[in-house]
C-alpha positions as CSV (number, residue, x, y, z in Angstrom):
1,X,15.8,-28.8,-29.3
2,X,17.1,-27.3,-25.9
3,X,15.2,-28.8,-22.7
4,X,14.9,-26.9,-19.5
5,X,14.5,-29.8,-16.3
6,X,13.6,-28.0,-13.2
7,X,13.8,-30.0,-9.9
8,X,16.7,-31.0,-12.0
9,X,18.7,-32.5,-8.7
10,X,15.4,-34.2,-7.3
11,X,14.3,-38.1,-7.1
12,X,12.7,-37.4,-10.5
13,X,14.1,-34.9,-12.2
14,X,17.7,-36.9,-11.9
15,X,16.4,-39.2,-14.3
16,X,14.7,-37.0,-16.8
17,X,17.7,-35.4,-17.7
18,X,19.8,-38.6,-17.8
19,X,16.9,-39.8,-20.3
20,X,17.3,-36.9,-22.4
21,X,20.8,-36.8,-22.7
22,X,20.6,-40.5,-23.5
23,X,18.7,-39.2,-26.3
24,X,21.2,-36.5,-27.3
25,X,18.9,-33.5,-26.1
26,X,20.7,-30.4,-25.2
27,X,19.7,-29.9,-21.6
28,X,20.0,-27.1,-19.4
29,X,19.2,-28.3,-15.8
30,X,17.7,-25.6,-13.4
31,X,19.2,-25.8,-9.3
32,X,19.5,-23.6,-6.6
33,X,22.8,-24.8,-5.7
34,X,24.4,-25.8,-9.4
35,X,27.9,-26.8,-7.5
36,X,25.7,-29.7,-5.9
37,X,24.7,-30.2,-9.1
38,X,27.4,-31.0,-10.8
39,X,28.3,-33.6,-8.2
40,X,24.9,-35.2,-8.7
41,X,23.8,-35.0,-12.6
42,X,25.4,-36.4,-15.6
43,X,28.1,-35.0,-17.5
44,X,26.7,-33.2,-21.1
45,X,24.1,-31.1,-18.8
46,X,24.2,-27.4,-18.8
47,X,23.7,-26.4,-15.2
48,X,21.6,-23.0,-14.7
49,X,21.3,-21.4,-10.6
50,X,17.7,-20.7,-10.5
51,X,14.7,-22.1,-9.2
52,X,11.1,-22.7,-11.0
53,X,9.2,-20.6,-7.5
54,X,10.8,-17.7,-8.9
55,X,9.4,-17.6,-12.2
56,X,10.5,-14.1,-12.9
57,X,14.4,-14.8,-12.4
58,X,14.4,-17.1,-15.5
59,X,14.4,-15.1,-18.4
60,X,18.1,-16.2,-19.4
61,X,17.2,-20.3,-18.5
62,X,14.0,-20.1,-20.9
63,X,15.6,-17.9,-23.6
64,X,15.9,-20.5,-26.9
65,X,14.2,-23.2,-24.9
66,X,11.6,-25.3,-26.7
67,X,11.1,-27.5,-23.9
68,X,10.1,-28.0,-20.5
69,X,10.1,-30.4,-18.3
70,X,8.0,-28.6,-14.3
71,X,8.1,-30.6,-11.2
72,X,5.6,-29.2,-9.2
73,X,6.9,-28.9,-5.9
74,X,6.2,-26.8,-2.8
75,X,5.3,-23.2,-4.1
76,X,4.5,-24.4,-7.3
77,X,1.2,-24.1,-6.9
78,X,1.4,-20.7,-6.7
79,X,4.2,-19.6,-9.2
80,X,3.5,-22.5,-11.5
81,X,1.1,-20.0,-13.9
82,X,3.7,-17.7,-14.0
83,X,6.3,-19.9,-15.1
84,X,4.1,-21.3,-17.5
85,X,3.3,-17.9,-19.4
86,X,6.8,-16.9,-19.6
87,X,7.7,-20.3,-20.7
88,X,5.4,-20.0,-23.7
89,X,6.3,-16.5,-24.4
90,X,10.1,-16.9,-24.6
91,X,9.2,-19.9,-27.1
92,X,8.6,-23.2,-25.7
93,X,6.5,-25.7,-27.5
94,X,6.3,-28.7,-25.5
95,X,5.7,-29.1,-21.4
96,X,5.6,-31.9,-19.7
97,X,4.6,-31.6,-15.8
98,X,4.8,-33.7,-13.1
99,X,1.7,-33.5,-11.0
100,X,1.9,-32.7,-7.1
101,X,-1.0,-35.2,-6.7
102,X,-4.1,-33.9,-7.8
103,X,-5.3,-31.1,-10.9
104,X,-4.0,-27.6,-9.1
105,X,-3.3,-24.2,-10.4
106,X,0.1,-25.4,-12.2
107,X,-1.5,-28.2,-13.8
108,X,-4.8,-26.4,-15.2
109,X,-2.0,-23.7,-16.3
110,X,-0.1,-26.2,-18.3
111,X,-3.4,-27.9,-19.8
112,X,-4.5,-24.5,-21.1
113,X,-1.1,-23.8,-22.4
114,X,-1.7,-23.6,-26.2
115,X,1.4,-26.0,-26.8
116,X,1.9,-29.6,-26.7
117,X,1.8,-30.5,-23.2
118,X,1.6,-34.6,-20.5
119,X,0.7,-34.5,-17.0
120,X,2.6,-37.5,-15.5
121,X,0.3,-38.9,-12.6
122,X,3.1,-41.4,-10.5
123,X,0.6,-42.4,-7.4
124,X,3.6,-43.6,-5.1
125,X,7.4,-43.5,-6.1
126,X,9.8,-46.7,-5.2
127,X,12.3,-43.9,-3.4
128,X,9.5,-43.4,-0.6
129,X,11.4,-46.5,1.0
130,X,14.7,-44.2,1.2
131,X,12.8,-42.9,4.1
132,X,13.2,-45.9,6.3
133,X,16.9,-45.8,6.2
134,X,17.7,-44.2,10.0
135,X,15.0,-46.6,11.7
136,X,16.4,-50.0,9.6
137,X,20.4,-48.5,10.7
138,X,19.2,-47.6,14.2
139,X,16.7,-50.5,15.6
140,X,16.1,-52.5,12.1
141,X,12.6,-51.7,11.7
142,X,10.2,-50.0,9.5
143,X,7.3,-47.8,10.9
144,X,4.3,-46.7,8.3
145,X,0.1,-46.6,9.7
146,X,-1.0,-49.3,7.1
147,X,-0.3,-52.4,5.0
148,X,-2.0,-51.5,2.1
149,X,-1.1,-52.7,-1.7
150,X,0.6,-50.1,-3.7
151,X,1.7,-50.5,-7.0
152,X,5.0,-48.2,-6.7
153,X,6.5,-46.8,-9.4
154,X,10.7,-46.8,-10.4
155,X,11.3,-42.7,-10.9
156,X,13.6,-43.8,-13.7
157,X,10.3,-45.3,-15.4
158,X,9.1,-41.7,-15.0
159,X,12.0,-39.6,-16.1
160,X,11.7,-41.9,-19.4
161,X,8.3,-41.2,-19.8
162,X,8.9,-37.6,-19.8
163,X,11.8,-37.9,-22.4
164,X,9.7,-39.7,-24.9
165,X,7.1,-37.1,-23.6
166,X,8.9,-34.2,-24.7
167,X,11.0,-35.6,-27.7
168,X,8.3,-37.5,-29.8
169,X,4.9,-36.9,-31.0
170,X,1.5,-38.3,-29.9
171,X,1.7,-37.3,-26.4
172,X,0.2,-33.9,-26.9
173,X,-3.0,-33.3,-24.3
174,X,-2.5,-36.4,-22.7
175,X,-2.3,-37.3,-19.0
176,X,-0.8,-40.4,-18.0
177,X,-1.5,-42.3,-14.6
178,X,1.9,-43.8,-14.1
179,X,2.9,-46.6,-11.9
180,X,4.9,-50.1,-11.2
181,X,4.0,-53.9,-12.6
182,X,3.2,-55.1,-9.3
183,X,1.1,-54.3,-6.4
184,X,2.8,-54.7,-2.9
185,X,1.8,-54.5,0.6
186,X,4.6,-51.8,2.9
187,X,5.3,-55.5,4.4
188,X,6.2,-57.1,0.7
189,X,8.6,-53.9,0.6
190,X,10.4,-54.5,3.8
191,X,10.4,-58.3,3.1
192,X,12.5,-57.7,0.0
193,X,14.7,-54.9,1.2
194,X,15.3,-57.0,4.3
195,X,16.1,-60.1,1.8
196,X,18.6,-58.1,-0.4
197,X,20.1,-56.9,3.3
198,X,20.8,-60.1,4.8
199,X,19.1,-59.2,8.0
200,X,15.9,-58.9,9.6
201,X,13.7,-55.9,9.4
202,X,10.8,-55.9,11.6
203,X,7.3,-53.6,10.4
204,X,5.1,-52.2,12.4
205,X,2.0,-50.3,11.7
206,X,1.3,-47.6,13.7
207,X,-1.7,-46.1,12.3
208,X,-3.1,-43.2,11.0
209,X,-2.9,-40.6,14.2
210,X,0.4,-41.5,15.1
211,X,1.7,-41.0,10.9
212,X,-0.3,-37.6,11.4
213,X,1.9,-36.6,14.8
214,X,5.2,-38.1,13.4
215,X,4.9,-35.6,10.0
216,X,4.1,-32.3,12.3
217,X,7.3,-33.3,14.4
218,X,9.4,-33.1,10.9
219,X,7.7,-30.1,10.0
220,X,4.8,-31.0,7.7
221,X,1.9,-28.7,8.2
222,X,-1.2,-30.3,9.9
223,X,-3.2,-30.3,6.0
224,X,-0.5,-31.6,4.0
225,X,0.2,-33.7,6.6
226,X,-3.5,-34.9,6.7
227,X,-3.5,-35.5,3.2
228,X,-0.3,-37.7,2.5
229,X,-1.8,-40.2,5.8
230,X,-5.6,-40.3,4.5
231,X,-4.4,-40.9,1.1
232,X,-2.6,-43.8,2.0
233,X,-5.4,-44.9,4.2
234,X,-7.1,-45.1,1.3
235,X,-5.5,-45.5,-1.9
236,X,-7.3,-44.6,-4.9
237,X,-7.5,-47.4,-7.7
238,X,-4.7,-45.9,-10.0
239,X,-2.3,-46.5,-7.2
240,X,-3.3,-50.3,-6.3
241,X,-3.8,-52.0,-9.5
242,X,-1.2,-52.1,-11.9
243,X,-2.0,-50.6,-15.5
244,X,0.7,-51.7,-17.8
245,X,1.0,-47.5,-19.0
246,X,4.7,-47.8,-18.2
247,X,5.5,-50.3,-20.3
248,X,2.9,-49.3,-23.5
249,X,5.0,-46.3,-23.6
250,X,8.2,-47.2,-23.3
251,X,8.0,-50.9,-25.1
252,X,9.4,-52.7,-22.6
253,X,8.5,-53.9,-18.8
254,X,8.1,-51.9,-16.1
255,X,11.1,-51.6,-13.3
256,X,10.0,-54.2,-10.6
257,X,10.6,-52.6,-6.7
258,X,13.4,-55.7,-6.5
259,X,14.9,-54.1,-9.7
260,X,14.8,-50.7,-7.2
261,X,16.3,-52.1,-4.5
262,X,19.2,-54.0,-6.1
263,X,20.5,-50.4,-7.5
264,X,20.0,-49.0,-3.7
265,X,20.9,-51.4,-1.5
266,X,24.3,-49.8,-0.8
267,X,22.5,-46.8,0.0
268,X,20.7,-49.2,3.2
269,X,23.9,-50.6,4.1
270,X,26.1,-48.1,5.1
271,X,26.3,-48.2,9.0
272,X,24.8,-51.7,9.1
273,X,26.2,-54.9,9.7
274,X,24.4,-58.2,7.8
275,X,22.7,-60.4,9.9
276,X,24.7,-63.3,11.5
277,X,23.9,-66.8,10.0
């Protein structure tokens, strides 16, 4: 079996091709920039320049693939059909997708595929926190609208999902809501990153219409920008109360968000000097 892992470089994708390579799948792993690849992936991946928005630019990275693993990203939602039809025309049998959030055009595609095919539904990754890292280096604080449980989820727990996903039967037509063993509060976050520091982090919530102004300043149109903030205004069930899914599948516990933060602590420190005793 030969896998094709697009958003191969991402948070996500990262750690479905370690998975599969753990699992001695052939892997070809799709980038824009595959130099930067290779700095980033595992050995034993074949890197391919190319990028899953471009559907019709892939002929070569689908030909003999029997799997795929789609990320849907920006542009996705548009492209993601196309990819999808070519995908099962050059031969693949299995797809597993990574949803952007809710059921869009790239996700119906998938579903109505004709092949095997999971939707992974992760409701809030553990990596979010990477996102504090300037404001804890700078003034050693963390700034988010609300204080809301989350149950976050490790994205290594999802790249082994898809792995089993797209390696073993009895996943076929099946959408899994995907997330962490424990439900914690931003504040529980920062207390244990702050903990595993050796400093103190201060939080403060800002609300909703000031997370709103500080997305369009980096960018984020004024929709997607709505939608991220009202989401976590109000997080759906699937995202506050752990469901055990994680660990069904894989047979063995979840990855805690103190697991998370023991493998990227270093990744906080740098710049940062521990707090005096």
């Amino acid at each position: 079996m030969t896998i094709l892992v697009t958003g191969a470089t991402g948070n996500t994708g990262r750690h479905v091709v370690a998975e599969l390579l753990s699992k001695g799948e052939a892997v070809r792993a799709l980038s824009r920039d595959p130099r930067r690849a290779a700095e980033i992936l595992p050995a034993g991946a074949k890197l391919v320049a190319g990028t899953h928005t471009e559907p019709g630019s892939l002929g070569a990275a689908l030909d003999g693939v029997t799997g795929l693993h789609i990320t849907v990203t920006a542009g996705v939602a548009e492209t993601g059909p196309e990819l999808v039809r070519r995908a099962v025309a050059a031969g693949v049998e299995r797809i597993t997708i990574l949803w952007g959030g809710y059921v869009g055009p790239a996700e119906t595609a998938v579903a109505e595929s004709g092949v095997a095919w999971t939707r992974l539904e992760p409701q809030e990754f553990m990596s979010n926190a990477l996102t504090w890292r300037e404001s804890i280096r700078t003034e050693a604080v963390v700034r988010e609208p609300f204080d809301l449980p989350s149950a976050v989820v490790h994205e290594g727990d999802l790249g082994a999902v898809a792995a089993l996903a797209l390696t073993e039967e009895g996943h076929g037509g099946r959408a899994y809501n995907l997330n962490g063993p424990e439900a914690l509060t931003t504040g529980d976050r920062v207390k244990l990153l702050a903990a595993a520091l050796g400093r103190e982090i201060a939080f403060e919530q800002i609300g909703g219409a000031a997370a709103v102004e500080r997305l369009l300043r980096e960018g984020v149109s004024r929709a997607d920008a709505e939608y991220v903030v009202g989401w976590h205004a109000d997080p759906p069930e699937a995202a506050r109360i752990p469901d055990g899914t994680v660990g069904n599948l894989l047979g063995r516990p979840a990855r805690t968000f103190g697991d998370w933060v023991t493998e990227h602590a270093d990744r906080f420190r740098a710049g940062i000097s521990p707090m005096s005793s």
